[in-house]
N, C-alpha and C positions, 0 to 999 in steps of 0.2 A: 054686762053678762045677762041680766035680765030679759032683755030688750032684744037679744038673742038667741032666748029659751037654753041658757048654758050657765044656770046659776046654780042647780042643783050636783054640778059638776068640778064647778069651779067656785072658787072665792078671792078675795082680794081684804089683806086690813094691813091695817097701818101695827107697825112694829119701832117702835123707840129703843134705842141703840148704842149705851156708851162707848166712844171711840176707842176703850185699852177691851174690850170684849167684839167687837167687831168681828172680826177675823173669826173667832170660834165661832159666835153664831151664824154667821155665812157659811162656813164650813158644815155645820148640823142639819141646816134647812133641806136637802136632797133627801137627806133619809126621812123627811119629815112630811115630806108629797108637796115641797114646794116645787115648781118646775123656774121658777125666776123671781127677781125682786126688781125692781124701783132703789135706787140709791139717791140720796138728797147728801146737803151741807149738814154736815160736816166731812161726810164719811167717800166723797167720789176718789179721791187720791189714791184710799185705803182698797178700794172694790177694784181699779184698775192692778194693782199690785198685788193682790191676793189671788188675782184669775192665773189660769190655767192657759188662756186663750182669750184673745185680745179682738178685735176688729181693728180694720185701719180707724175706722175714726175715730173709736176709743184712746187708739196709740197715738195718733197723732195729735189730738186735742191735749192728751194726756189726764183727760177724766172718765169715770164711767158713770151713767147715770141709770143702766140696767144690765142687769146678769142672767144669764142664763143656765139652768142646770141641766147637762147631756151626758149620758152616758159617763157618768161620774167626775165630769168635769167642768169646769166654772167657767164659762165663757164669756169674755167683758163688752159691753159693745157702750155709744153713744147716742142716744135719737134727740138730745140738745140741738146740734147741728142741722139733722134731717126736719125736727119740726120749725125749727125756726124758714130754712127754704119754703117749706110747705104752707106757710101761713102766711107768705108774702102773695102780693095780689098777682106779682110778674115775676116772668125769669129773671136772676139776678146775672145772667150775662151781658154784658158792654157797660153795666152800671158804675156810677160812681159809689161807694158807701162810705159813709162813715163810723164809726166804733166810739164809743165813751166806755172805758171799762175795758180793761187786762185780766181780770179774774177769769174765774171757770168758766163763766158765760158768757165772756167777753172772747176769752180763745174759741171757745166753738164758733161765736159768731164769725171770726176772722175766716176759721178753716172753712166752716161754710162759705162764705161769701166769696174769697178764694178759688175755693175750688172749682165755683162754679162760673169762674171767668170775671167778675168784676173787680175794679180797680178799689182797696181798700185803705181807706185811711183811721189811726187808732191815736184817741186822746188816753192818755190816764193821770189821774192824779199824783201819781210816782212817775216823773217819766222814765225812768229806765226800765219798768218794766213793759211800758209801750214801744221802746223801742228796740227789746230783745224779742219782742212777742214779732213785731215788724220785721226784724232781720230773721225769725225762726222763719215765719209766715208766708212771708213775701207781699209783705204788705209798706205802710209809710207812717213813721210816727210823728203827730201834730204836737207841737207848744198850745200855748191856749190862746195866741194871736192867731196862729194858723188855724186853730180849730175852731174860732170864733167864723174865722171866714168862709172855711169849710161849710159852714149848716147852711149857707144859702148855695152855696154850689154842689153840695153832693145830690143825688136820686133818692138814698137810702140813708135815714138814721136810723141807729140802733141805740138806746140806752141800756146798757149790758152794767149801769154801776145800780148798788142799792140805793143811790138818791133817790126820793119817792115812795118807798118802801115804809117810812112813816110818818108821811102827808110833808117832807122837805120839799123845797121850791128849787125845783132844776134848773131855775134861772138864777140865783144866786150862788148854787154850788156846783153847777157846771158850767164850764165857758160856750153857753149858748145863749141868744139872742131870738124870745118869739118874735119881732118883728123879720127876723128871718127865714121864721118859716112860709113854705110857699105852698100852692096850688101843682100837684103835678110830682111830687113829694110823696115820698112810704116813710112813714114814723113809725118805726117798733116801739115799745116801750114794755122791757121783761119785768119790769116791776108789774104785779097787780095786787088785785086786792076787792076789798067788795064796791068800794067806789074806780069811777074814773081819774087818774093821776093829771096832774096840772098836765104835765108834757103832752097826752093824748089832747088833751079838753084843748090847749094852745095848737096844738097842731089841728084837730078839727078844724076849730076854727078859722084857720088859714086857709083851708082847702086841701090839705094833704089827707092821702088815701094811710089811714092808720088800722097798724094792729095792736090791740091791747095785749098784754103778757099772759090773760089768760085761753087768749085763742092759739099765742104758741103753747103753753101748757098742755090743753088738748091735743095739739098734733105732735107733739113728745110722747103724749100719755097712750096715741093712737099709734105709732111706729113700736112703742115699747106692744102693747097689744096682739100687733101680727105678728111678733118675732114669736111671745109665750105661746099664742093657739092657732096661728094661720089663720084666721078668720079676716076679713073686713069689719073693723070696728064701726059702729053709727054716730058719726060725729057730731049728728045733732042732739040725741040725746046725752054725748055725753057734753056739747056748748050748754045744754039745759040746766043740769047739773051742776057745772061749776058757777054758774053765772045765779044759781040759786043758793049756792054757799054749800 
C-alpha cells in the first residue's frame, strides 16, 4: 500500500479469531470500513458458509480464503487456486501433476490444476479422502507404490501436506524418492517459512525449476489485492517483504 502512495487510505492488520465468534465478527467488519478480509486455518470452511455470495472457485474448492464486502453483502471467493497457477513458471495444460495432500490446499491445487487441462494425480495419507477428492475432481488417486513411481514421471509436484512445516523430512513421511527428482520438473512446495524446506533444497538440486510456498503466498496475497482496490499490486515489493520476515 505504501509502495503505491495508498497507505493513508487504506490499511491492512492481522485480526485473531476464535472459531465459536467468527461468524459475528465477519458479520461487524462492513460497518466498520472494512471493504474485505484474508481467511486462514482455521476459519475457511466457516467464511465460505457464512457468505452471502460465493465464487465458482470458492464453491467449488469448497473453501474461502477471502471476502469481500459490497453493498451489504459478503461475498466469498478463492485466490489459493488462482496463486498457485500464477506462480508456476508454465501453463499447466497437457501436464502431468501430481498432489500430496487432500486438505484445503490440496483441493485447490487439484481444481487448479484441473481446470486448467492437466492430467492430475492425488496421494494422501488417508486414502479415501484422495480418492473422493479424485472422483469429486476428476482427477486419479495413487497408493504409495503408485505415488512413489509417479514423482519421477509427473511434470508438476505439489506438496499441498504440512510435512515440512516443522523442519520434518518429506522423504520419510512421504512416499517420495529425491533420487527421483529430475531436471525438467516444477516442484511446488506450499509449506514455507523463513528457511528453505528439504523438498525445494532436494529438488534444486536435481535440476527442477521450483517454487517455494512463499512466492505462492504472494500471488494469493496479489489476486486477494485487486479484487479489494482494483489496483495492480507490486509483486516485488511485496517478494521483498515476505522473504524479510
Amino acid at each position: 500500500m505504501a509502495a503505491l502512495g495508498i497507505e493513508d487510505e487504506w490499511s491492512y492488520e492481522a485480526i485473531e479469531v476464535d472459531p465459536a465468534e467468527f461468524a459475528e465478527r465477519v458479520r461487524a467488519m462492513p460497518g466498520q470500513g472494512f471493504v474485505g478480509a484474508n481467511v486462514t486455518v482455521p476459519h475457511k470452511l466457516a467464511a465460505l458458509q457464512l457468505a452471502d455470495e460465493r465464487s465458482s472457485a470458492a464453491g467449488e474448492i469448497g473453501a474461502a480464503n477471502t471476502l469481500l464486502f459490497e453493498g451489504g453483502a459478503i461475498r466469498a471467493d478463492n485466490t489459493d487456486a488462482e496463486g498457485l497457477l500464477a506462480a508456476l513458471p508454465g501453463p499447466a495444460s497437457g501436464q502431468s501433476a501430481l498432489v500430496l495432500g487432500a486438505g484445503g490446499a490440496g483441493r485447490a491445487a487439484v481444481w487448479a490444476l484441473t481446470g486448467e487441462g492437466a492430467s492430475v494425480s492425488i496421494w494422501n495419507r488417508t486414502a479415501a479422502r484422495a480418492a473422493d477428492l479424485a472422483a469429486e475432481l476428476g482427477a486419479t488417486a495413487l497408493d504409495e507404490t503408485e505415488c512413489e513411481r509417479q514423482v519421477a514421471e509427473a511434470d508438476v509436484i505439489v506438496n499441498a501436506t504440512a510435512v515440512g512445516l516443522a523442519g520434518e523430512d518429506p522423504f520419510a513421511q512421504l512416499p517420495l524418492r529425491s533420487d527421483s527428482l529430475r531436471s525438467g520438473q516444477t516442484v511446488v512446495d506450499l509449506v514455507y517459512g523463513d528457511q528453505e524446506t528439504a523438498l525445494t533444497r532436494a529438488a534444486r538440486a536435481a535440476g527442477a525449476d521450483v517454487v517455494d510456498g512463499r512466492e505462492v503466498l504472494v500471488r494469493q496475497g496479489a489476486a486477494s489485492f485487486r479484487l479489494w482496490t482494483g489496483l495492480e499490486p507490486p509483486l516485488d515489493v511485496m517478494r521483498a517483504a515476505v522473504r524479510a520476515g
